[in-house]
VEXDREN-2710 file (C-alpha; in Angstrom, 1 decimal):
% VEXDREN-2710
k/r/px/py/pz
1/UNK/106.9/124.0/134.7
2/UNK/106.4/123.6/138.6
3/UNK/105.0/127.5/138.4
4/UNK/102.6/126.3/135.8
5/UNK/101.2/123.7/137.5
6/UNK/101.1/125.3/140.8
7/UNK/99.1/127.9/139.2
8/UNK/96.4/125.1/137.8
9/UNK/96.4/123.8/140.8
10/UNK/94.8/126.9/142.2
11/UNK/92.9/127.6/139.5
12/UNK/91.0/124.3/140.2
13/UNK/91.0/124.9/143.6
14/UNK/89.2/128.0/143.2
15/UNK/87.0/126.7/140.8
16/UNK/85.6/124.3/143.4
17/UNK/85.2/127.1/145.5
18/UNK/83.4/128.8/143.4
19/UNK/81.0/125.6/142.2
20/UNK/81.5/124.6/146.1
21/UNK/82.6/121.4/144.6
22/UNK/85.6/121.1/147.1
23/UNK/87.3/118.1/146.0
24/UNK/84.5/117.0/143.9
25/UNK/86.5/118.8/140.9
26/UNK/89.7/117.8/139.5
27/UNK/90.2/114.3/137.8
28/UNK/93.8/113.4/138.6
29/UNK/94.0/110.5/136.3
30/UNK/92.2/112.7/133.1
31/UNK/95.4/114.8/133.5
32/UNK/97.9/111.8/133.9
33/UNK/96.5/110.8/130.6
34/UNK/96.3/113.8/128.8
35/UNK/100.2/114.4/129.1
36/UNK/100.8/110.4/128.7
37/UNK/99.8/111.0/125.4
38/UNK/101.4/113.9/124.2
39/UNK/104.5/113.9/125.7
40/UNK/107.1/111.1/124.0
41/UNK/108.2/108.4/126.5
42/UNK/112.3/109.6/125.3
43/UNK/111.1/113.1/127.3
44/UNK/112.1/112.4/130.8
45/UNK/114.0/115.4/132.2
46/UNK/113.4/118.8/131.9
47/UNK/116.1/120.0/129.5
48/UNK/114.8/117.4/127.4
49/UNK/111.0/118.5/127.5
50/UNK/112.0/121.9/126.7
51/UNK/113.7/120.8/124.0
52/UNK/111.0/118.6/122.7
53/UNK/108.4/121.2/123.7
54/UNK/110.3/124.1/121.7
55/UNK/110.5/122.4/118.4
56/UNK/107.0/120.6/119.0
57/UNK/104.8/124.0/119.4
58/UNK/105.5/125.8/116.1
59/UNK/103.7/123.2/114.3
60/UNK/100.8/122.2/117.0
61/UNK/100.9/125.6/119.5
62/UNK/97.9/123.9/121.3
63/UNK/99.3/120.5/122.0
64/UNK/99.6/120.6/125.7
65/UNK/96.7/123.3/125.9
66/UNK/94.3/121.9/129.0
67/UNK/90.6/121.8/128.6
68/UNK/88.1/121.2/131.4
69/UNK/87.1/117.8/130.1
70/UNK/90.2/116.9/130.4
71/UNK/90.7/118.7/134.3
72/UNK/87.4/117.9/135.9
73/UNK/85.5/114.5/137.0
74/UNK/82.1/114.4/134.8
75/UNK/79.3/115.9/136.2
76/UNK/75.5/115.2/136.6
77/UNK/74.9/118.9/135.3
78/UNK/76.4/120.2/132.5
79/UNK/79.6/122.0/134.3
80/UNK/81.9/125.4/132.9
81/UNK/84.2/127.8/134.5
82/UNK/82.2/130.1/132.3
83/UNK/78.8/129.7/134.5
84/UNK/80.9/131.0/137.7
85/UNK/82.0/134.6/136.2
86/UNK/84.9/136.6/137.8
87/UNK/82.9/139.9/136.8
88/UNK/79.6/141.9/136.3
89/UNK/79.6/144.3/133.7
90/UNK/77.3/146.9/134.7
91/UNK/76.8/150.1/131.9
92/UNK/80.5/149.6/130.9
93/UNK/82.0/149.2/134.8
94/UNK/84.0/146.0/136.1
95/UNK/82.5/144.5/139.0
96/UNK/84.7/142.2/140.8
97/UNK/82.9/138.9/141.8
98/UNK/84.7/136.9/144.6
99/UNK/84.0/133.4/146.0
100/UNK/84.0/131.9/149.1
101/UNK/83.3/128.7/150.8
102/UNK/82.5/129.1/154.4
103/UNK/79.6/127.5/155.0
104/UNK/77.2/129.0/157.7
105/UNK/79.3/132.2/157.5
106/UNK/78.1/135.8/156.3
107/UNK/80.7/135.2/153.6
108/UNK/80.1/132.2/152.0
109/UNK/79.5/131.7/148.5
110/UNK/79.7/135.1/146.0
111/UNK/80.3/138.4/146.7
112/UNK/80.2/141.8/144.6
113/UNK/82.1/144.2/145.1
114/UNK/80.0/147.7/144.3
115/UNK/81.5/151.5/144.5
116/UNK/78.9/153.5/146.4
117/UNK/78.2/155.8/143.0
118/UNK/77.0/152.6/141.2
119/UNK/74.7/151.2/143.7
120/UNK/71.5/152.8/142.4
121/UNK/71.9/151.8/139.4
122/UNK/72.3/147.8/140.1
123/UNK/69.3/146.1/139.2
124/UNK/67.6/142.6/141.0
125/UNK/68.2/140.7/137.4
126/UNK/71.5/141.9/137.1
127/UNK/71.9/139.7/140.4
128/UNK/69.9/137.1/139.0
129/UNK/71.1/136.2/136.1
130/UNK/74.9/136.6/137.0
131/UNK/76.2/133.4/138.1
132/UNK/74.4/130.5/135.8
133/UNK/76.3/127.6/137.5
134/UNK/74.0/128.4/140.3
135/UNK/70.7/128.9/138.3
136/UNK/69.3/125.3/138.6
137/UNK/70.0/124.8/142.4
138/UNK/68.3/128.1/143.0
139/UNK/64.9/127.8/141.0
140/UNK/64.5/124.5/142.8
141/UNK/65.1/126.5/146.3
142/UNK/62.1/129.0/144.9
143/UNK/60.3/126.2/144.1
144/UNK/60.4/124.6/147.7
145/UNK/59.6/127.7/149.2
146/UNK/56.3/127.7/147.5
147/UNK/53.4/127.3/149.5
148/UNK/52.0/123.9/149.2
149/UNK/49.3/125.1/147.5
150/UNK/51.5/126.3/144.9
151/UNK/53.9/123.2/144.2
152/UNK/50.8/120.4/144.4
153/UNK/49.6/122.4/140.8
154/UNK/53.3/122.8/139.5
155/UNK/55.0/119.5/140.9
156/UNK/57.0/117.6/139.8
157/UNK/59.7/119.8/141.0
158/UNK/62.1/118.3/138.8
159/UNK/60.1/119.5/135.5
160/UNK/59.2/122.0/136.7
161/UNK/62.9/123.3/136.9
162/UNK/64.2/121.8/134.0
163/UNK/60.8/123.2/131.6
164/UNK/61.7/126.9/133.3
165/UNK/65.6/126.5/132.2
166/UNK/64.2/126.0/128.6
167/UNK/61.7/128.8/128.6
168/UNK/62.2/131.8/126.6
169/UNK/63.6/133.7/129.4
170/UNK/63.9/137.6/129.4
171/UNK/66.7/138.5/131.6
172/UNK/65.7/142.1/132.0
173/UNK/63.3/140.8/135.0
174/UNK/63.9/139.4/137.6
175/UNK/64.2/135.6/137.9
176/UNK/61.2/136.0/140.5
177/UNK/59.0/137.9/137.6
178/UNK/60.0/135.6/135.3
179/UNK/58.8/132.1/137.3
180/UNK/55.5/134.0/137.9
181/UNK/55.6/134.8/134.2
182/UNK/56.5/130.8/133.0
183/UNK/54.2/129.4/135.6
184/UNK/51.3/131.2/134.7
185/UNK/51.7/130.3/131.2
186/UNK/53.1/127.0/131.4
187/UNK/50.7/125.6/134.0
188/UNK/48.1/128.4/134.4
189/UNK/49.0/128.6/137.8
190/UNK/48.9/132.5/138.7
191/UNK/51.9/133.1/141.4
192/UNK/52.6/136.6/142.5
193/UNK/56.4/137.4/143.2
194/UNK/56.0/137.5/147.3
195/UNK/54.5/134.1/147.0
196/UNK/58.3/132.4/147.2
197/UNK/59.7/132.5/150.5
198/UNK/62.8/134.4/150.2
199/UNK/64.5/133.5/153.9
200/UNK/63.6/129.9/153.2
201/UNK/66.8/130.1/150.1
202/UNK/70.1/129.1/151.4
203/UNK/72.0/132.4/151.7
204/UNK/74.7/131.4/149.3
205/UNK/72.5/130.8/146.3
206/UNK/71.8/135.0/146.6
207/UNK/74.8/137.4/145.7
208/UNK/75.9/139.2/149.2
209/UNK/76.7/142.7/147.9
210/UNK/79.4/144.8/149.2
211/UNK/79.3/148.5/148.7
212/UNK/82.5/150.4/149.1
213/UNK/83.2/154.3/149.9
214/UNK/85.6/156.4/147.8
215/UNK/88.2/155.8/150.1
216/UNK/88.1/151.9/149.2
217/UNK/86.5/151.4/152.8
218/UNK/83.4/149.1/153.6
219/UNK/80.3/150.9/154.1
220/UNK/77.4/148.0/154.4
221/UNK/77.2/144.6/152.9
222/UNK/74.1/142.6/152.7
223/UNK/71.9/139.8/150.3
224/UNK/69.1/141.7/149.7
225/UNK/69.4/144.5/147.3
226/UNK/66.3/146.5/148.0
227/UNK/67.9/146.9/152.1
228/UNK/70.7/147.9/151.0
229/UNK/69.9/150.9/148.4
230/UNK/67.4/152.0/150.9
231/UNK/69.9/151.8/153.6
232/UNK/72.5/153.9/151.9
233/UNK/70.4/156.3/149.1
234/UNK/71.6/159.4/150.8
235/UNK/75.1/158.4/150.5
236/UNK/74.8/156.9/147.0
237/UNK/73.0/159.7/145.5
238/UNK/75.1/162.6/147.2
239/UNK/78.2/160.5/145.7
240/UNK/76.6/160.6/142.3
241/UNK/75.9/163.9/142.4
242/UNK/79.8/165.0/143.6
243/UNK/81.0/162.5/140.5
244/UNK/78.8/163.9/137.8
245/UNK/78.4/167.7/138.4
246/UNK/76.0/168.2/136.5
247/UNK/74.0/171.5/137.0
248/UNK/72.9/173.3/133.3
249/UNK/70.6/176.2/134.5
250/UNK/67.4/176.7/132.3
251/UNK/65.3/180.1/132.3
252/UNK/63.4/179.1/128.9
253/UNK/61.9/176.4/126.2
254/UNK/64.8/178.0/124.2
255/UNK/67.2/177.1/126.7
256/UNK/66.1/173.7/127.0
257/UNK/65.8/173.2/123.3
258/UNK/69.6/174.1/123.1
259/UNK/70.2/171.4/125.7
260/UNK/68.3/169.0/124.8
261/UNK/68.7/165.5/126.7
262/UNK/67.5/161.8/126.7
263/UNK/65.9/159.5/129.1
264/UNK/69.2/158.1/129.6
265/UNK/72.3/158.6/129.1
266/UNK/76.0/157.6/129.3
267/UNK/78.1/160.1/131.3
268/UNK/81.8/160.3/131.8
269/UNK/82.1/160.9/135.3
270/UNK/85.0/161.3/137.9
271/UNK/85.1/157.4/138.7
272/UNK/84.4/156.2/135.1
273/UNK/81.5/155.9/133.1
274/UNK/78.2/155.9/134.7
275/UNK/74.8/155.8/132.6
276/UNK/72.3/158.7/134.3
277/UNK/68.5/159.8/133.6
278/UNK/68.4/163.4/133.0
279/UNK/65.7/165.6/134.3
280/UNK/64.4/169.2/134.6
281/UNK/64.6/170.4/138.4
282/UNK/62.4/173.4/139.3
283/UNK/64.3/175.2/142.1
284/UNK/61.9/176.7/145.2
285/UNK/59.5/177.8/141.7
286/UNK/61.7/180.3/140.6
287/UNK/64.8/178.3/138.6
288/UNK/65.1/175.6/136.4
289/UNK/67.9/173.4/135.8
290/UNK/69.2/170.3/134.4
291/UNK/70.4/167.7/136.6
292/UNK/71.5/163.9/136.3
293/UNK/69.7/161.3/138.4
294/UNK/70.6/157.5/139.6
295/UNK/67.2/156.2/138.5
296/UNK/64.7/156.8/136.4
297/UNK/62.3/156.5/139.0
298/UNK/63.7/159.9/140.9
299/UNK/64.5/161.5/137.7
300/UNK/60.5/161.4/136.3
301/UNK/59.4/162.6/139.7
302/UNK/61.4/165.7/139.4
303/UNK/60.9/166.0/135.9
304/UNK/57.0/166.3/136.0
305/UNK/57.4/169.6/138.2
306/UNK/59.9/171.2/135.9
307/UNK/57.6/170.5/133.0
308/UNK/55.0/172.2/135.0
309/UNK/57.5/175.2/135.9
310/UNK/58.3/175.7/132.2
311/UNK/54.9/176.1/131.1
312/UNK/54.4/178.6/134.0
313/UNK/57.5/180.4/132.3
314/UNK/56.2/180.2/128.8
315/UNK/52.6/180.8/129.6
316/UNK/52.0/183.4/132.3
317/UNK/48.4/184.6/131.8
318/UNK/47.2/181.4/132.4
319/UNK/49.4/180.6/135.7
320/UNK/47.7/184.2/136.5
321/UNK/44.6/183.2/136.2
322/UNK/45.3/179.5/137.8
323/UNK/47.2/180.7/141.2
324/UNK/45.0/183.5/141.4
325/UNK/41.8/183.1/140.0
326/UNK/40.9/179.7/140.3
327/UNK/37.2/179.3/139.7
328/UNK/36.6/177.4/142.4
329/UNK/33.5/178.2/145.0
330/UNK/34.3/180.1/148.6
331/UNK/32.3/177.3/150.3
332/UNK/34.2/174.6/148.8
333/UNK/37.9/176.9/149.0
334/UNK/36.8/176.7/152.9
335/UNK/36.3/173.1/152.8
336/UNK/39.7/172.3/151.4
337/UNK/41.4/174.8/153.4
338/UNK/40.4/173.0/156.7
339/UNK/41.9/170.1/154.9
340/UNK/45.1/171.1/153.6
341/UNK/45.6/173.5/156.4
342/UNK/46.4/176.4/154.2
343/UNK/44.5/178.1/151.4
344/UNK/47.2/179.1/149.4
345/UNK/48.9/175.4/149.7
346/UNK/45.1/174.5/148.3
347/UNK/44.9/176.3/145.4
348/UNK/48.7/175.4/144.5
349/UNK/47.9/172.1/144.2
350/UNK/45.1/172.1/142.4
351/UNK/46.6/174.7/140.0
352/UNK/49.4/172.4/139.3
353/UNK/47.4/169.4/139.2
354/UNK/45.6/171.3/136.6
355/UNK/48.4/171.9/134.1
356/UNK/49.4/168.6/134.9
357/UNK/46.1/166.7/133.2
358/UNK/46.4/169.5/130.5
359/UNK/50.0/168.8/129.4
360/UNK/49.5/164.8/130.2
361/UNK/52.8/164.6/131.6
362/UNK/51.5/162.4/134.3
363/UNK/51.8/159.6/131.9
364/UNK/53.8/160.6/129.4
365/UNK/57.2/163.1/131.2
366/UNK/58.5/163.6/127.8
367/UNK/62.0/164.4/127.5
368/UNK/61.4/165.9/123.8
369/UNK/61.6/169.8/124.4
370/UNK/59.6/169.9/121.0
371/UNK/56.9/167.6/121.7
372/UNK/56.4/169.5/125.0
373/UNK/55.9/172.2/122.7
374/UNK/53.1/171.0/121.3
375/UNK/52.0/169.7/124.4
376/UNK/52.0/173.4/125.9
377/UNK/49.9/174.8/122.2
378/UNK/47.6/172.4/122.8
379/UNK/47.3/172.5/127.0
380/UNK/46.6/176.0/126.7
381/UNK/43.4/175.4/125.1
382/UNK/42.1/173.3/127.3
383/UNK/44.0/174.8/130.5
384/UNK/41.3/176.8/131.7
385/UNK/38.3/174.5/130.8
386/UNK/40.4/171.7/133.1
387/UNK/40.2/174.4/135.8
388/UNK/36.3/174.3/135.3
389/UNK/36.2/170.6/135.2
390/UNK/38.4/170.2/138.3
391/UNK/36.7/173.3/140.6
392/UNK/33.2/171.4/139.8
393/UNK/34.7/167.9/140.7
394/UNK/35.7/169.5/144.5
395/UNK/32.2/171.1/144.6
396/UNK/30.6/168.0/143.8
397/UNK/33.0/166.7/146.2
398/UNK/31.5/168.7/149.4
399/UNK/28.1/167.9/148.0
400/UNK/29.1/164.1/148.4
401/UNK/30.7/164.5/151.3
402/UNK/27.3/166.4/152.9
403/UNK/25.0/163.4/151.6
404/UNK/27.6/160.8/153.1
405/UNK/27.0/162.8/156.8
406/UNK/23.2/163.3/156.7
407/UNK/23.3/159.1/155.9
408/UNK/26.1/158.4/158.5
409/UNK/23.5/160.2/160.9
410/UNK/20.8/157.2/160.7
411/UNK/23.5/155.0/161.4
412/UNK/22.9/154.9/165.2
413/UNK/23.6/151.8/167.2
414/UNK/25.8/148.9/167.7
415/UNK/24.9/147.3/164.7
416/UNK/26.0/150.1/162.8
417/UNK/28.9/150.7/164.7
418/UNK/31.9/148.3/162.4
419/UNK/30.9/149.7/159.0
420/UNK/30.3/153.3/160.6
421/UNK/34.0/153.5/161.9
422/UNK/35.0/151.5/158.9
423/UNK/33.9/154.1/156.4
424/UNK/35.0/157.2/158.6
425/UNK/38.7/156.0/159.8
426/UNK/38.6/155.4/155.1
427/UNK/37.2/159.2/154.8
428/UNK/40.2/160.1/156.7
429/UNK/42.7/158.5/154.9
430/UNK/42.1/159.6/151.9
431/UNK/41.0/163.5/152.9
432/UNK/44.6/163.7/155.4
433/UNK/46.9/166.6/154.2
434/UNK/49.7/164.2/153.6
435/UNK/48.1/162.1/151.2
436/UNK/46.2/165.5/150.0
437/UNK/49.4/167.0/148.7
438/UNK/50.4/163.7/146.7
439/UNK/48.1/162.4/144.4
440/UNK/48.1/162.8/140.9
441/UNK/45.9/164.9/138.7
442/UNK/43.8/162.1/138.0
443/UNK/42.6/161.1/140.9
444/UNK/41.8/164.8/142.2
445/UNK/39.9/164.8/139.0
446/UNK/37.8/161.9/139.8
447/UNK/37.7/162.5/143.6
448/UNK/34.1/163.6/143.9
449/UNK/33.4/160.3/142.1
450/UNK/35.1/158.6/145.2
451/UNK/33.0/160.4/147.5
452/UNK/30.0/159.9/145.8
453/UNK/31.1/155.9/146.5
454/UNK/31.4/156.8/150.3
455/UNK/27.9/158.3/150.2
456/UNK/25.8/155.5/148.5
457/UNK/27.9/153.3/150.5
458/UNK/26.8/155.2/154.3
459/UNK/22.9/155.1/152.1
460/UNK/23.3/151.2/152.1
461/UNK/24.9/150.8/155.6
462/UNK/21.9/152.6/156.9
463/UNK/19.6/149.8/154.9
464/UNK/21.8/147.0/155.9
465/UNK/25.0/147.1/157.9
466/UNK/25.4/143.3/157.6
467/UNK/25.7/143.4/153.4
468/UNK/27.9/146.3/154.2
469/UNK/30.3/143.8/156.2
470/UNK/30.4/141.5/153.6
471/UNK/32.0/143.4/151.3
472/UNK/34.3/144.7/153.7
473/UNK/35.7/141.3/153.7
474/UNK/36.7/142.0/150.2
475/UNK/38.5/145.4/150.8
476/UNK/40.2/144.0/154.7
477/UNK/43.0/142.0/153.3
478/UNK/44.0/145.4/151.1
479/UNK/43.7/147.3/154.0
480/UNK/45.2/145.9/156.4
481/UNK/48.6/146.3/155.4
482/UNK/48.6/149.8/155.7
483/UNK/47.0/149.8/158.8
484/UNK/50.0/147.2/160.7
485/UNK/52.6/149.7/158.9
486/UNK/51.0/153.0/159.4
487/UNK/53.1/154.3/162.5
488/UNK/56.3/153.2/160.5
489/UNK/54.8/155.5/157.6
490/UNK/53.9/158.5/159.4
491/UNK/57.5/158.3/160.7
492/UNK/59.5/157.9/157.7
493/UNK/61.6/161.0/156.3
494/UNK/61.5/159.6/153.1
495/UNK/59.3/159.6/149.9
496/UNK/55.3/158.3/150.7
497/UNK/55.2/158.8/146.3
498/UNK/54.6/154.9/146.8
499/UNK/52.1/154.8/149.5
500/UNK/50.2/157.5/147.6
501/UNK/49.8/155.4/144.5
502/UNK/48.6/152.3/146.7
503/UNK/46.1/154.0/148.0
504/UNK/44.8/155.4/144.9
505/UNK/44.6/152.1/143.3
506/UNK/42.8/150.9/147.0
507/UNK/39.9/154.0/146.6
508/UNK/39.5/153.2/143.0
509/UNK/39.1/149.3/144.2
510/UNK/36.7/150.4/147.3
511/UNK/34.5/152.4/145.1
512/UNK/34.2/149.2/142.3
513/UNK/33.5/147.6/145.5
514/UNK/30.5/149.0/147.4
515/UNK/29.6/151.3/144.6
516/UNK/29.7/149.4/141.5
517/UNK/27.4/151.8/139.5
518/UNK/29.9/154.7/139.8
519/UNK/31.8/155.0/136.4
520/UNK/35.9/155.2/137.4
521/UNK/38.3/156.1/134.6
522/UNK/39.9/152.2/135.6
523/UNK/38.7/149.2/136.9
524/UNK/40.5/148.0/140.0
525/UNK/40.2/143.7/139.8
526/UNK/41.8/141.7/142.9
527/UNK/44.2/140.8/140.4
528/UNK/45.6/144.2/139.8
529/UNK/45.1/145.1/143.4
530/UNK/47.5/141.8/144.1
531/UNK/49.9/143.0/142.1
532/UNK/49.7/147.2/143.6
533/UNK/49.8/145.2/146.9
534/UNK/53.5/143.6/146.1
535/UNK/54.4/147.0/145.4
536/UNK/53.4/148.3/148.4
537/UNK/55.0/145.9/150.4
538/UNK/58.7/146.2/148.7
539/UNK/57.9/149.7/149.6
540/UNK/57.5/148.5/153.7
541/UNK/60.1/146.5/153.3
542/UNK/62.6/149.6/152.5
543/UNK/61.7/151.7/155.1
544/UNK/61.9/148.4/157.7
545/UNK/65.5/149.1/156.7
546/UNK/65.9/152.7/156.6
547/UNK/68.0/154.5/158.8
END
């Protein structure tokens, strides 16, 4: 009996913890009462209870069964041990949550514990949506760190809180996308997720995350989950690797077709089950082979070039003709060489790009070794009329670039001088090797079009700077961000894939801009450039973290 109740006690205890509640729990007199009137006054030693209790339980087992309501003082807010878990279950793995209270400590409130092989594949709304006790109190926290012009639309807070606990919430977003989501159609107020002040939340109400080696050792523990997997993706993906080994080599469609794979799957690895995203992996461009990935993210990267290997397998006249006979002018070959530094780096890249836009795997990296076969009948049709379209898209690209210097040459004086440097610091941006080598096959196909946008826009700076500075208002606050960060770029080991599409989406936007006449396969609005923007900046945030 005294081990019983010693053990409620800490149960309670621990559940005060955990709603740091300390004292603020446990209704003495609700348990004084709820044994008063189940236990017979006659029952006043313990032989005598047992006896009682023995005979008592095989009619009425739950009898002297404890219940919160009958534990716990009432609360305001509907209270449950069940909204402070002791777990996360993340594709099948046990995830030990701990509490603590220890206020103004790096400890305080919860912590997960995470095995270095599982942090890529935690999610932010995993996080979010684990501990509900602490759901209220933490949307209220968002919505204080607002800025004012936000709350005055959304206020009262209050309602605002309680109306978002009643929405139709999809916990596989964040709870960040999801008050932009509710806000926007609730009150039509159109919040962006970097619009909440996250160093304004108390650090308790965010899960501190604590990554672990093999060994059981701790590597690095922190609250934000984007630091942390950037801090230690090296590690966590070498781990991965050494857990799955997973290596199928692939010289053929036939091979593939025999080892067919999905966009995910659940693997049983050396530490447990772990769910992967499969992908082909060309090898230096000579072998292919199946390997397993964290995220899908890493996995479609890779996949897109071993889609483009395999058709170079499986169609070989045509990567003749594309590595080494690309129909592209001498003058313009020259051009692009300058650029790219090499010739042969040149024509690889647009080669590839090339079967790229033919198969469409840009957009669509199937995983179906059948459809790709369809994909591959009907790319080599139009394989070598892409190759025409894309070698007169860089012609008309020097032509651009030729009218946007013989403009740029009437632009003589100070009044000139803002938009002039403007446009050519933009013109090297987009032309610099680095950025070269990255984008997709879209926007090489469209790149004279960007050009053209840089020449009519040097034609109107030569008519009137001042209309020309107006606009750039418009484009600056885009801009800019890359600009304050582009030191920490040019030094970062790591994947620019990120930087590559934000600057895409900006030269689409910049054309719409000061060349609206010029037809873009999409339209770039400030609202989609808001949302390529909080991209970008998650993307600065990890490498402000990198090692």
């Amino acid at each position: 009996v005294r081990n019983f109740f010693f053990r409620l006690n800490c149960l309670i205890k621990y559940l005060e913890i955990k709603a740091r509640k300390i004292n603020g729990l446990f209704n003495e007199n609700g348990l004084f009462d709820f044994y008063n009137n189940r236990i017979p006054s006659f029952v006043h030693t313990t032989k005598l209870f047992e006896q009682w209790y023995t005979e008592t339980e095989k009619e009425s087992p739950d009898i002297l069964l404890v219940k919160e309501d009958d534990l716990f003082i009432p609360q305001i807010d509907e209270f449950s041990s069940a909204h402070f878990p002791d777990e996360i279950i993340l594709n099948g793995n046990r995830l030990e949550l701990n509490y603590q209270y220890a206020p103004f400590k790096p400890v305080d409130g919860a912590s997960l514990i995470c095995p270095l092989h599982l942090l890529g594949q935690i999610k932010q709304f995993h996080l979010d949506w684990a501990i509900q006790g602490f759901l209220r109190e933490k949307v209220l926290a968002l919505f204080r760190s607002l800025p004012k012009t936000f709350r005055v639309k959304l206020q009262p807070a209050s309602n605002w809180v309680s109306g978002f606990l009643e929405f139709k919430i999809s916990k596989s977003n964040s709870l960040t996308a999801e008050l932009c989501r509710y806000s926007f159609e609730r009150f039509g107020v159109d919040l962006q997720q970097d619009s909440f002040r996250m160093a304004d939340i108390p650090p308790f109400l965010n899960i501190r995350l604590v990554v672990n080696s093999p060994e059981n050792e701790l590597l690095a523990d922190d609250r934000d989950l984007t630091i942390l997997q950037t801090r230690l993706k090296i590690k966590a993906d070498e781990e991965f690797d050494r857990i799955t080994e997973i290596e199928i080599p692939i010289s053929n469609w036939q091979d593939w077709s025999a080892h067919k794979f999905s966009v995910q799957t659940n693997i049983l690895s050396k530490a447990g089950e772990v769910v992967g995203y499969p992908a082909l992996v060309n090898n230096n461009k000579k072998n292919l082979f199946i390997k397993i990935f964290q995220s899908i993210e890493d996995a479609d990267a890779e996949h897109i070039n071993g889609l483009v290997r395999l058709f170079e397998i499986e169609n070989k006249d045509s990567v003749i003709y594309l590595y080494q006979k690309f129909p592209v002018s001498k003058e313009t070959k020259v051009y692009f060489t300058v650029i790219t530094k090499n010739s042969a780096i040149f024509i690889d890249i647009i080669a590839n790009r090339t079967i790229r836009y033919a198969l469409g795997i840009e957009k669509n990296p199937t995983r179906d070794p059948e459809e790709f076969k369809q994909l591959m009948v009907a790319a080599r049709e139009k394989v070598y009329a892409f190759s025409e379209e894309m070698a007169h898209s860089l012609e008309d690209t020097v032509t651009a670039c030729n009218e946007m210097n013989n403009f740029l040459m009437k632009c003589k004086g100070p009044a000139f001088a803002q938009s002039v440097k403007d446009l050519e610091d933009s013109f090297s941006l987009l032309m610099s090797p680095e950025n070269f080598n990255e984008y997709t096959a879209e926007f090489i196909f469209n790149l004279s079009k960007i050009i053209k946008g840089f020449a009519l826009r040097a034609e109107r700076i030569a008519h009137s700077p001042l209309k020309d500075i107006q606009k750039s208002s418009l484009v600056l606050p885009y801009l800019k961000p890359y600009l304050d960060n582009k030191k920490k770029i040019e030094t970062y080991a790591g994947s620019l894939k990120s930087v590559v599409i934000y600057l895409e989406d900006l030269f689409f936007f910049r054309t719409s801009v000061y060349a609206q006449e010029i037809k873009l396969p999409k339209k770039i609005s400030t609202k989609i450039m808001d949302e390529s923007l909080e991209k970008f900046n998650q993307f600065l945030k990890k490498i402000t973290f990198s090692n």
